[in-house]
DRENMI-141335 format. One record per residue (C-alpha): residue in three letters; x, y, z. Coordinates in nm, 4 decimals. Example, Ala and Ser with C-alpha at 12.3 -4.5 7.8 and 13.67 -1.06 7.14 Angstrom:
<recs>
+------+----------+----------+----------+
! rest !     east !    north !       up !
+------+----------+----------+----------+
!  Ala !   1.2300 !  -0.4500 !   0.7800 !
!  Ser !   1.3670 !  -0.1060 !   0.7140 !
+------+----------+----------+----------+
</recs>
This chain:
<recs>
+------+----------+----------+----------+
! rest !     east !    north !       up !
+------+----------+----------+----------+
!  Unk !  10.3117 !  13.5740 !  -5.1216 !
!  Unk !  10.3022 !  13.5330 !  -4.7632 !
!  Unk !  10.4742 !  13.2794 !  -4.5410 !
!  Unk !  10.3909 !  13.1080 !  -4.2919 !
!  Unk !  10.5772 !  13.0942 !  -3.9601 !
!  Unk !  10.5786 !  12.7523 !  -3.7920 !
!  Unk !  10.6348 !  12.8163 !  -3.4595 !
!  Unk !  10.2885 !  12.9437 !  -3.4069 !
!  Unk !  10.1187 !  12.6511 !  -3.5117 !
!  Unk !  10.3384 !  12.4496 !  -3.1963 !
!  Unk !  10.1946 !  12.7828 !  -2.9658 !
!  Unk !  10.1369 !  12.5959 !  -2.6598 !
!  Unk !   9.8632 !  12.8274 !  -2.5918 !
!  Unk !   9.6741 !  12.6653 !  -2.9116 !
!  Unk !   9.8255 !  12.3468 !  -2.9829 !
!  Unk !   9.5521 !  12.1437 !  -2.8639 !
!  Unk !   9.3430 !  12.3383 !  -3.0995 !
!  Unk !   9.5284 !  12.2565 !  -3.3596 !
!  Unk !   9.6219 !  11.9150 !  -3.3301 !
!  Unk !   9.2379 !  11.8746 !  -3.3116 !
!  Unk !   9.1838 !  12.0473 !  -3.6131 !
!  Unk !   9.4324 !  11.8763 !  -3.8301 !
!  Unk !   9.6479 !  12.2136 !  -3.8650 !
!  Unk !   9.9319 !  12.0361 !  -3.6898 !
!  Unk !   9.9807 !  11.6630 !  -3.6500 !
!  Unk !  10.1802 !  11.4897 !  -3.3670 !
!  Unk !  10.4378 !  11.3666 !  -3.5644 !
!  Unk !  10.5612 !  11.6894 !  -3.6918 !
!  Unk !  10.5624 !  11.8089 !  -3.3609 !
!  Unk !  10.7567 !  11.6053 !  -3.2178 !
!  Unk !  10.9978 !  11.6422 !  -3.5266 !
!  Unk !  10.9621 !  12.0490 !  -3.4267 !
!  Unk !  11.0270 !  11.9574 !  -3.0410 !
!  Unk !  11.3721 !  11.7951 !  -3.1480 !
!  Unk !  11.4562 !  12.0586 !  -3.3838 !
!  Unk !  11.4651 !  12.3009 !  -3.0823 !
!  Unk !  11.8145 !  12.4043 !  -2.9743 !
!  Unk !  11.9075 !  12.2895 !  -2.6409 !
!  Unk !  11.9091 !  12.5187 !  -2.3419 !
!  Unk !  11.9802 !  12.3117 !  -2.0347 !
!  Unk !  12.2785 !  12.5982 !  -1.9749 !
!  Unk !  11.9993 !  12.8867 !  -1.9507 !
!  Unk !  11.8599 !  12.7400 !  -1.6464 !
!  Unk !  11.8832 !  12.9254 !  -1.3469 !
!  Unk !  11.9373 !  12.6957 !  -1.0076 !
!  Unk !  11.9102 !  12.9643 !  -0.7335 !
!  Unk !  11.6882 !  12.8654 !  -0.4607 !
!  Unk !  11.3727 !  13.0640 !  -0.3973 !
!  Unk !  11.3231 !  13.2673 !  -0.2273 !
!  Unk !  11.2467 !  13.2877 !   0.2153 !
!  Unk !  10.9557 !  13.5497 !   0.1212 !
!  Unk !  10.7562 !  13.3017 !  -0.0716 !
!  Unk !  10.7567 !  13.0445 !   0.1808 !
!  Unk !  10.6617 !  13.2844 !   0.4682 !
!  Unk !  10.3243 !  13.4231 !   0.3091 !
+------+----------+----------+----------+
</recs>
């Protein structure tokens, strides 16, 4: 028996893919979107860098 794991069918690299195939429908993704923990904390706000703006 194998199972299946869901977070590659919402792969952002494929989603289109699938939505257009039927693997994954909109609906459930959204309903996968909210089911996603929230990690506003994780972001980092340090300003970029001088280097990048120089090139």
């Amino acid at each position: 028996m194998t199972t299946r794991d869901d977070h590659k069918d919402y792969d952002v690299r494929t989603l289109e893919r699938k939505l257009r195939k039927g693997v994954v429908n909109k609906k459930d993704y959204e309903k996968y979107l909210k089911s996603l923990p929230d990690a506003t904390d994780k972001i980092d706000t340090a300003p970029p860098d001088k280097e990048d703006d120089e090139g």
